[in-house]
C-alpha positions in Angstrom: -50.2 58.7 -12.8 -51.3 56.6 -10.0 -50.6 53.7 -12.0 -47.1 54.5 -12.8 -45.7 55.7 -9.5 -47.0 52.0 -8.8 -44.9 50.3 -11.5 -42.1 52.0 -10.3 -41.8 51.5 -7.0 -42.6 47.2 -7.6 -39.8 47.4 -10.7 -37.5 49.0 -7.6 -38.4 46.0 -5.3 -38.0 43.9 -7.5 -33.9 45.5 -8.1 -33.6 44.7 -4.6 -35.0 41.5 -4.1 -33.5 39.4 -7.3 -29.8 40.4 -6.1 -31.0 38.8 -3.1 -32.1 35.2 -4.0 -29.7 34.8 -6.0 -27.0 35.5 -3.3 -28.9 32.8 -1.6 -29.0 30.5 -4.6 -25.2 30.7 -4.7 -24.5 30.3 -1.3 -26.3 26.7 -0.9 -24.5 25.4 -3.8 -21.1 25.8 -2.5 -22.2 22.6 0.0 -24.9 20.6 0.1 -24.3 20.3 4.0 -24.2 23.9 4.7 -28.3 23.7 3.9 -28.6 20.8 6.1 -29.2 18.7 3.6 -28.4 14.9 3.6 -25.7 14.2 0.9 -25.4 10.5 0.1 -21.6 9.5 -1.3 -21.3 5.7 -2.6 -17.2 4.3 -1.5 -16.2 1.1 -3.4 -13.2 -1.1 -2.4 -12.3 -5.3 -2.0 -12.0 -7.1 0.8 -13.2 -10.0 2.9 -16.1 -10.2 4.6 -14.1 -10.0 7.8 -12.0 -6.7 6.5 -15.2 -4.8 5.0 -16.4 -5.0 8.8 -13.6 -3.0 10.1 -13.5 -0.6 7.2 -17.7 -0.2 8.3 -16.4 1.0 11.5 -14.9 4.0 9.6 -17.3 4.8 7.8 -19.8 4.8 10.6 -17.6 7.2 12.5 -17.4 9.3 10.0 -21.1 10.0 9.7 -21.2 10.3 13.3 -18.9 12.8 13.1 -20.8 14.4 10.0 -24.8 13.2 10.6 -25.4 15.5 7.1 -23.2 12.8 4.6 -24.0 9.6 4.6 -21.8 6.8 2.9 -22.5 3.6 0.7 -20.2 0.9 1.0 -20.0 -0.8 -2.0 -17.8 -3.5 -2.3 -16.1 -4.6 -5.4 -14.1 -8.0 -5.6 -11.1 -7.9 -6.0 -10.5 -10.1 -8.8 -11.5 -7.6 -11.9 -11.6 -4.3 -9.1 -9.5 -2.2 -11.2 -11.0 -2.7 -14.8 -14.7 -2.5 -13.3 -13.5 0.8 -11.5 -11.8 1.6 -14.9 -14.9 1.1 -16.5 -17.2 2.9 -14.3 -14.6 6.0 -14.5 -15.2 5.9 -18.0 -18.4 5.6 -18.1 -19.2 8.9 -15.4 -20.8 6.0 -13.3 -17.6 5.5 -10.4 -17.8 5.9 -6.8 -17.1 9.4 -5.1 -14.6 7.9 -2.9 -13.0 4.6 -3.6 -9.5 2.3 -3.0 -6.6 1.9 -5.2 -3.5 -0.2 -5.4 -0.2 1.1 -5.5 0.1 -0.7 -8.9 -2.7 1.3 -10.4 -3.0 4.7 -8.9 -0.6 5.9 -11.6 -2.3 5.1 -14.3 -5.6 6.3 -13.1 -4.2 9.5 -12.3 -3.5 10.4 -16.1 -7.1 10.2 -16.9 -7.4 13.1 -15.1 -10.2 11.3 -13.1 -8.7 12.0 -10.0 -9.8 14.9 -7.3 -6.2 16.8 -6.2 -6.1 16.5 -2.7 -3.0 19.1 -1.7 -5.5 21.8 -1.3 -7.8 20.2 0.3 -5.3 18.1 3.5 -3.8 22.3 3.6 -7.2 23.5 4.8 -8.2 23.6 8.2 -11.4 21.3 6.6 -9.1 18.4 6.6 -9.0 16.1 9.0 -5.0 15.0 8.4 -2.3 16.9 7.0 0.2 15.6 4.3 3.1 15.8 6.9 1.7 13.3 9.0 2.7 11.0 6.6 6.2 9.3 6.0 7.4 10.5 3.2 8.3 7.3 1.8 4.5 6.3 1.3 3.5 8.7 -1.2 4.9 6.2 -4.1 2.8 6.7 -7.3 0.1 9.1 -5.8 2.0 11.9 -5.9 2.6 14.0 -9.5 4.2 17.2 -9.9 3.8 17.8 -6.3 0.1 17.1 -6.0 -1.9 14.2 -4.4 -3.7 12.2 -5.6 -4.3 9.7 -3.1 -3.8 9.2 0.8 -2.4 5.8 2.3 -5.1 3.9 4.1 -2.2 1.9 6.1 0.8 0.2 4.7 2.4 -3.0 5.2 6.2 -3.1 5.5 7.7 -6.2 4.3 9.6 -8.4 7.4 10.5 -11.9 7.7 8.3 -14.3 9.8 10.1 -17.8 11.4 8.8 -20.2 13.2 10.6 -20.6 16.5 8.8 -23.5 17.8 10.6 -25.4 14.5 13.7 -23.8 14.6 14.1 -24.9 18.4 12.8 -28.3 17.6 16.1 -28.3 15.0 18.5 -26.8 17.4 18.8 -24.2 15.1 19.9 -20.3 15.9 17.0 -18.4 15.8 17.4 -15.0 13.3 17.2 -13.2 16.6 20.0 -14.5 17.9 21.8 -13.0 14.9 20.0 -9.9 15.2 20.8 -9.3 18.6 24.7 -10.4 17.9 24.6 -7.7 14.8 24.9 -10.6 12.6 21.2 -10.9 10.8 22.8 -10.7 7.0 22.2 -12.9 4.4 25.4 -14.9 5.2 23.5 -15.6 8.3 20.0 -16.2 6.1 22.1 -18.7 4.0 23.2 -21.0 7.3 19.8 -21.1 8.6 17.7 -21.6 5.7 20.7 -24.2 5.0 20.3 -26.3 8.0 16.3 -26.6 7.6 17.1 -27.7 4.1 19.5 -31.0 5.8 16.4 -31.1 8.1 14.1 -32.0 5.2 11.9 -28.6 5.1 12.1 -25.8 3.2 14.3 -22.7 4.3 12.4 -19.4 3.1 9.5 -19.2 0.2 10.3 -16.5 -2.0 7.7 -14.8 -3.6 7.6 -12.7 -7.0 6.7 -9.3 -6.8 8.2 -5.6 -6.5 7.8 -5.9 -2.4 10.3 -8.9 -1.9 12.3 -8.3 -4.8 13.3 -4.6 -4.4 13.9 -5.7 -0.5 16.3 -8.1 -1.1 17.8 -5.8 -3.5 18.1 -2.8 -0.9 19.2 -4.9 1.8 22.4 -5.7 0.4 22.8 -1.5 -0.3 21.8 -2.0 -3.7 19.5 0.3 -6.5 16.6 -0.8 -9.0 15.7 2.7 -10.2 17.4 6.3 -9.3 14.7 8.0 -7.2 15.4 11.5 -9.0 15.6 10.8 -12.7 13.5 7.6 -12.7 16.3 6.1 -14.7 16.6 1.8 -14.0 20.1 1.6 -12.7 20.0 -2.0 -11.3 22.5 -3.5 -14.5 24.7 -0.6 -13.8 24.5 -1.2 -10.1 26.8 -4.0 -8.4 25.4 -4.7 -5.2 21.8 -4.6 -6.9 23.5 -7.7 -9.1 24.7 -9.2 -6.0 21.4 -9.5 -4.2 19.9 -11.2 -7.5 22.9 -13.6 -7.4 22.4 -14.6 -4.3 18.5 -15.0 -4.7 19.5 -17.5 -7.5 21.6 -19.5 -6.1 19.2 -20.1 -2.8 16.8 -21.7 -5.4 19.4 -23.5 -7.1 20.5 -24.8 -3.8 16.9 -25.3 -2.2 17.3 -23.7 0.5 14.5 -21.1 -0.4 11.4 -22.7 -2.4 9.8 -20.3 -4.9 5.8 -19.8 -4.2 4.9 -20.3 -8.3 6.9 -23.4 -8.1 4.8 -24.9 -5.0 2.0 -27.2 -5.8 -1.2 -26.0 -6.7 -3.3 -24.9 -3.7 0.0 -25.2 -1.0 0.3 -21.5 -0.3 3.4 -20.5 2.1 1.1 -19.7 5.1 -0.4 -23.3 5.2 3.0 -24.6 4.6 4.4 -22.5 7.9 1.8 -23.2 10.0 2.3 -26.6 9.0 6.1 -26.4 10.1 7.4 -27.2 6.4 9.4 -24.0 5.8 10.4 -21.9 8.5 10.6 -18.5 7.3 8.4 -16.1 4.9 8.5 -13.1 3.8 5.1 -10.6 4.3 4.1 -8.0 5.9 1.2 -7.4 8.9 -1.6 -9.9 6.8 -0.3 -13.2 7.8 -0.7 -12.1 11.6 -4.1 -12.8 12.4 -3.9 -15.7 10.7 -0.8 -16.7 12.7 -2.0 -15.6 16.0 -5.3 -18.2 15.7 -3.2 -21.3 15.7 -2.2 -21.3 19.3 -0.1 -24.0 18.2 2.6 -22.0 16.4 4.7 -19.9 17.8 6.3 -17.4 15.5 7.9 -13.7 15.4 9.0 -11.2 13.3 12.6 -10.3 12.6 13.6 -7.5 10.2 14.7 -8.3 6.3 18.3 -9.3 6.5 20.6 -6.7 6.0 24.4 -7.2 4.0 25.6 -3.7 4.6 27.6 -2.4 7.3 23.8 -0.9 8.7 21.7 -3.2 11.2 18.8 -2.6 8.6 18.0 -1.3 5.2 15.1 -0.3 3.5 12.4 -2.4 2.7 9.4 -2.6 0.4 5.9 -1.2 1.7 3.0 -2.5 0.0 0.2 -0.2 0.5 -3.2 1.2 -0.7 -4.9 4.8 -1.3 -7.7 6.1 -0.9 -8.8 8.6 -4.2 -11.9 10.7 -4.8 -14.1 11.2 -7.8 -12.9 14.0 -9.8 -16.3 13.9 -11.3 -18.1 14.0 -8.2 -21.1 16.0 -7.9 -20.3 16.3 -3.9 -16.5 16.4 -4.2 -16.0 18.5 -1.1 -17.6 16.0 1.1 -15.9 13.5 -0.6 -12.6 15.0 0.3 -13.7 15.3 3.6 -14.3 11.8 3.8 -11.3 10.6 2.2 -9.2 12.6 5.3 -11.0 11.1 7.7 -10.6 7.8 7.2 -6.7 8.0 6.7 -6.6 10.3 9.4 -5.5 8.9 13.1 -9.2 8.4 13.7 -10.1 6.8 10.9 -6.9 4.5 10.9 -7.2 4.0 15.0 -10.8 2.5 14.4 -9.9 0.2 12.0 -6.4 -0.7 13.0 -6.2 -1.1 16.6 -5.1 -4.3 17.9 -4.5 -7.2 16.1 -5.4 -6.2 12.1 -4.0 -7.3 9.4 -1.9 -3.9 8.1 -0.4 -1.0 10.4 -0.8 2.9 10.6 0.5 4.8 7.8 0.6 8.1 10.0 2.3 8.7 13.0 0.8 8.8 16.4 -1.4 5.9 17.1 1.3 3.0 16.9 0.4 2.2 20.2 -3.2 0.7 19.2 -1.7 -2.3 17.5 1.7 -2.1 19.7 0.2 -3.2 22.5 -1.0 -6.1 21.4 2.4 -7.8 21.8 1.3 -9.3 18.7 3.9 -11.3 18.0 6.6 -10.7 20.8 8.9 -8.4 18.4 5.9 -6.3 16.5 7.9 -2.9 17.0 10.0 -4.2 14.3 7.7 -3.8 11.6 6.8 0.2 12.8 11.1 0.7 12.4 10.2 -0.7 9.0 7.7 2.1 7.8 10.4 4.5 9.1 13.1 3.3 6.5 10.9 1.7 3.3 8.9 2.8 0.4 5.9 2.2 -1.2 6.0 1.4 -5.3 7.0 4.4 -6.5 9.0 4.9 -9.8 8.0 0.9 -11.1 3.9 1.7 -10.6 4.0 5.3 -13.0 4.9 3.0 -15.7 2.0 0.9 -17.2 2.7 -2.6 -17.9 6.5 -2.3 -15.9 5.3 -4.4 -13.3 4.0 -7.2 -14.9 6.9 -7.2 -17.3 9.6 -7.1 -14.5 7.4 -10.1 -12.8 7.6 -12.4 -16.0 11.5 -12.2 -16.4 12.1 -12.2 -12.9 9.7 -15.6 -12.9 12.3 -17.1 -15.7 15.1 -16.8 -13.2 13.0 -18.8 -10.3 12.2 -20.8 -12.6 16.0 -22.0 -13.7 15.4 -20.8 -17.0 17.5 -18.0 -16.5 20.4 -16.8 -14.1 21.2 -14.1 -12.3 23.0 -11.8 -14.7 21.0 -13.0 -17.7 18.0 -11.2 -16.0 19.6 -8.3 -15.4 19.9 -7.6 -18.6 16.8 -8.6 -19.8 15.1 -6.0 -17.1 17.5 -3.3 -18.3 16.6 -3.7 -21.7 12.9 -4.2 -21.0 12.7 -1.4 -18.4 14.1 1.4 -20.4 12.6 0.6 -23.4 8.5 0.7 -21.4 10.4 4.0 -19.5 11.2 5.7 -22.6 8.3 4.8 -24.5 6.3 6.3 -21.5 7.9 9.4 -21.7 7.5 10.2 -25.1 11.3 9.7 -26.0 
């Protein structure tokens, strides 16, 4: 009798203790951190040795902020990035946490190997929320109305000129124009012109969606309808204007195109050099610039051939995506917000970098630089450009539109020629894509 009141009463502890563990079993898996335990994440992107310095300054203030996570950098170079991240994705073997090119964030996104982020940036765990960001950044990470990905920075497209040479030349500076409400490509045709009769080059024009759909823009025209996704360029008569005149500036020599330059003469060495006296880039070219004390140089807004002092522009940038297969995904996400928060983006940003905020609120860590004279200019451009948006959800679009585009620099092919080729090209990959 003994014997069984004994059973009982352990069987009844034991009721009340399992219920118990487990609860506590439960509860530590919902975050390693929550435990205190150390949770190691790996983050992969390219860069220079220079860059990968500043991007360690994020990371290191992230896991000062966080002493329970600890990140990896893990640089990949970037010739081959995407097909080794591709590969590793595949494979179950990728980063948590790693970069990705507005050319290829679309594509990556339909393997489903993508964390969503909306949830996430909504919750007071985030360290940035999605309307922080101009809206014109999103470009290819965002489908259906989710994210996918969160700008690191961006890198509006602008026109530097050297003002030392065009002095030299007695030749108006683009700011003159500016100023006078006169910067249009009328005015881009008589500068670039006269440094042409001065024996250097006007402007080196470089192929890819950046330049190209700014040159289109600026003269009020359309590559693509931003609803439908339809290409509307052929149908679009200022859009055929802007290529027109991008022809006839190489057929006339007052712009030089970059494929066509000899091999290892890249427009930078060719500026600081005082051969050409404009090109087209965004922040990158500005350290570089600002270490030749020789030079002086500014910034000046793409020309604009509407009635408006400026148009949009193109804004090159890259996002930062986490492993959807990531066995510390909350962490993960964490990280991801705080480097493209304004902490994150202030520590590696501030002063004179070679990209600019993507969010709002810190402009003043690279503004006060005065680095070059005119830098606002290129904060007015985030507020009015785009990243790569309905070109990048299409595999294989860019590329394509790069080739035909090439033709036409080349003086293989003119203007209206190209036009059709992209038109017929474009809406056949658009089609094809979805499932038509």
């Amino acid at each position: 009798m003994r014997k069984a009141k004994l059973a009982f009463l352990f069987l009844a502890l034991l009721l009340v203790i399992v219920p118990v563990l487990q609860g506590c079993s439960d509860s530590s898996s919902t975050s390693s951190t929550d435990s205190g335990e150390t949770v190691n994440l790996t983050f992969s992107t390219w860069g220079n040795p220079g860059e990968l310095k500043v991007i360690q300054k994020a990371v290191d203030g992230f896991m000062k902020e966080n002493p329970n996570i600890k990140v990896k950098l893990v640089p990949i170079p970037s010739d081959g990035y995407i097909q080794k991240l591709q590969t590793q994705l595949q494979g179950s073997q990728a980063p948590d946490v790693f970069y990705l090119g507005d050319g290829d964030i679309s594509k990556i996104i339909e393997t489903g190997k993508l964390a969503p982020l909306s949830e996430f940036m909504n919750s007071s765990e985030s360290y940035v929320k999605p309307d922080e960001f101009s809206e014109g950044l999103w470009g290819g990470a965002k489908k259906d109305n989710e994210i996918y990905g969160v700008t690191v920075d961006c890198n509006p497209m602008l026109i530097y000129y050297n003002k030392k040479l065009l002095s030299e030349l007695d030749i108006k500076s683009p700011q003159e124009y500016f100023d006078a409400g006169e910067w249009n490509f009328a005015a881009m045709e008589e500068v670039t012109s006269q440094l042409r009769e001065a024996g250097k080059y006007g402007f080196i024009v470089d192929n890819w969606w950046g330049p190209v759909f700014s040159w289109i823009w600026a003269n009020g025209g359309e590559i693509y309808n931003k609803e439908t996704g339809e290409f509307v360029l052929d149908k679009n008569e200022k859009g055929i204007e802007a290529m027109s005149f991008l022809d006839r500036m190489i057929d006339e020599k007052n712009f030089k195109y970059a494929g066509s330059l000899p091999k290892g003469q890249g427009a930078e060495a060719m500026f600081m050099s005082g051969q050409v006296g404009m090109v087209g880039a965004g922040r990158w070219y500005t350290p570089l610039f600002h270490e030749n004390k020789a030079l002086e140089w500014d910034y000046i807004p793409w020309p604009s051939n509407t009635e408006n002092k400026t148009e949009p522009v193109g804004i090159p940038t890259a996002y930062m995506a986490a492993n959807n297969d990531s066995k510390h995904k909350e962490e993960a996400l964490k990280f991801v917000t705080y480097y493209t928060s304004k902490m994150g983006q202030k520590t590696r940003l501030a002063g004179i970098g070679n990209a600019i905020p993507s969010i709002g609120g810190i402009d003043e860590s690279v503004t006060d630089s005065k680095v070059p004279e005119h830098v606002e200019y290129i904060f007015d451009a985030r507020e009015q450009g785009f990243a790569n948006s309905v070109q990048s959800t299409v595999p294989g679009l860019d590329k394509e539109v790069i080739d035909l585009i090439d033709l036409m620099y080349l003086g293989k092919d003119d203007a209206k020629t190209t036009v059709k080729k992209l038109a017929k090209k474009a809406k056949e990959m658009i089609a094809e894509h979805k499932g038509e």
